[in-house]
C-alpha positions as semicolon CSV with decimal commas, in nm:
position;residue;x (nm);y (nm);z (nm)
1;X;0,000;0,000;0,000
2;X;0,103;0,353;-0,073
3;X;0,184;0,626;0,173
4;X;-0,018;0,919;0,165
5;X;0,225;1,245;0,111
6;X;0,175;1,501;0,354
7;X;0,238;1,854;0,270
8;X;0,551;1,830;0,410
9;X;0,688;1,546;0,257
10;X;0,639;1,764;-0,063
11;X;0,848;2,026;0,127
12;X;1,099;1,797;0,223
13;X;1,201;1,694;-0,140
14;X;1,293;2,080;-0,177
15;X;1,693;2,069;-0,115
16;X;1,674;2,435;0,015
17;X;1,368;2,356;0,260
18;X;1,573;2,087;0,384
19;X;1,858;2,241;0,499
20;X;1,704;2,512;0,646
21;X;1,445;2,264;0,812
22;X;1,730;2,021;0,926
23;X;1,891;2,358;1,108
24;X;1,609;2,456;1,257
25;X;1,562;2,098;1,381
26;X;1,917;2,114;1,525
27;X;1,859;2,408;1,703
28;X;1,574;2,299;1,897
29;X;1,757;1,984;2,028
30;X;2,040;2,127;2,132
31;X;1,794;2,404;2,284
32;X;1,581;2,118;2,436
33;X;1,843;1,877;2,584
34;X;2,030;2,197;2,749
35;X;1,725;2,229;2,907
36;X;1,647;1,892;2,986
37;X;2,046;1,811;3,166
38;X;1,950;2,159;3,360
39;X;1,636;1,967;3,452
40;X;1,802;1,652;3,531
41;X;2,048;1,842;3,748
42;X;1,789;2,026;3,952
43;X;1,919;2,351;3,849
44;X;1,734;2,649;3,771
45;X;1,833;2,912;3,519
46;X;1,972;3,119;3,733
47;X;2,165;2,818;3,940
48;X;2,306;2,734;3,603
49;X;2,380;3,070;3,478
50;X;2,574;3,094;3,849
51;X;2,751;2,800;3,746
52;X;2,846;2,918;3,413
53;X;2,916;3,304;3,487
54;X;2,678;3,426;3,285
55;X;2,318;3,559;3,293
56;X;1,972;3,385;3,361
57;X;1,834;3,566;3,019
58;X;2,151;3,418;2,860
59;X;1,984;3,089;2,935
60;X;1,642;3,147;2,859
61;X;1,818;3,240;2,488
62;X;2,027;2,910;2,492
63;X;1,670;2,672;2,574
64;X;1,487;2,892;2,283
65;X;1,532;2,710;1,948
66;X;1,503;3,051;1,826
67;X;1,894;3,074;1,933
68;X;2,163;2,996;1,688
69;X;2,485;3,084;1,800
70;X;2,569;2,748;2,035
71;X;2,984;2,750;2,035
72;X;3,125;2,431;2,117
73;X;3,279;2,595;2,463
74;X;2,974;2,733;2,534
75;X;2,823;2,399;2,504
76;X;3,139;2,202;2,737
77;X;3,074;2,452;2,992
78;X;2,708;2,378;3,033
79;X;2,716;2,039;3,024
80;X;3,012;2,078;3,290
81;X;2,759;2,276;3,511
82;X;2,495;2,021;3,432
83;X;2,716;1,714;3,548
84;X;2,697;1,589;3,167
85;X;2,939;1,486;2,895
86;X;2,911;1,674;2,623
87;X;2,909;1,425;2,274
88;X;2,918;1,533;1,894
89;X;2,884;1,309;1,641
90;X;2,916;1,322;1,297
91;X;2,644;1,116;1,095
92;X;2,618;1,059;0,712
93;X;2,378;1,294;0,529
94;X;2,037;1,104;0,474
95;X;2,141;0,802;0,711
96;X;1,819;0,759;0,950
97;X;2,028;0,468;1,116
98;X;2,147;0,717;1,400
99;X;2,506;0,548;1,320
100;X;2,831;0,758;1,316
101;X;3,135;0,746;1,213
């Protein structure tokens, strides 16, 4: 049986629309699990910010997905605060597998 195409699978064959979507999509889940290892830590915005020597509304802007200027630093020292390990991995384009290299 045939899937039905949604709207946005139509999108999605549109190499531009892609790429933007797939940054946008980055930049809520690196927004989203800063929040959740705050969470997971018990820590507040302003604990973390504390931790981090830097400003509760500099947080806020870091758990928006609206935010896109993460620096790989800036992402060690909150996952530091956080009592995480920070991980990057690099994944082939188009591979849904989740594997890296």
């Amino acid at each position: 049986m045939e899937k039905n195409r949604t709207y946005l699978d139509t999108l999605m064959t549109d190499h531009e629309f892609r790429q933007k979507f797939d940054q946008e999509y980055q930049n809520f889940s690196i927004a989203e699990q800063i929040a959740r290892a705050r969470h997971h830590a018990r820590l507040t915005q302003a604990d973390l910010a504390k931790r981090i020597h830097t400003t509760k509304s500099a947080i806020s802007r870091y758990e928006n997905a609206g935010y896109k200027k993460y620096g790989l630093a800036l992402l060690t020292r909150i996952a530091r605060a956080c009592g995480t390990e920070l991980k990057i991995m690099f994944v082939a384009s188009g591979d849904n597998t989740g594997r890296s290299f």
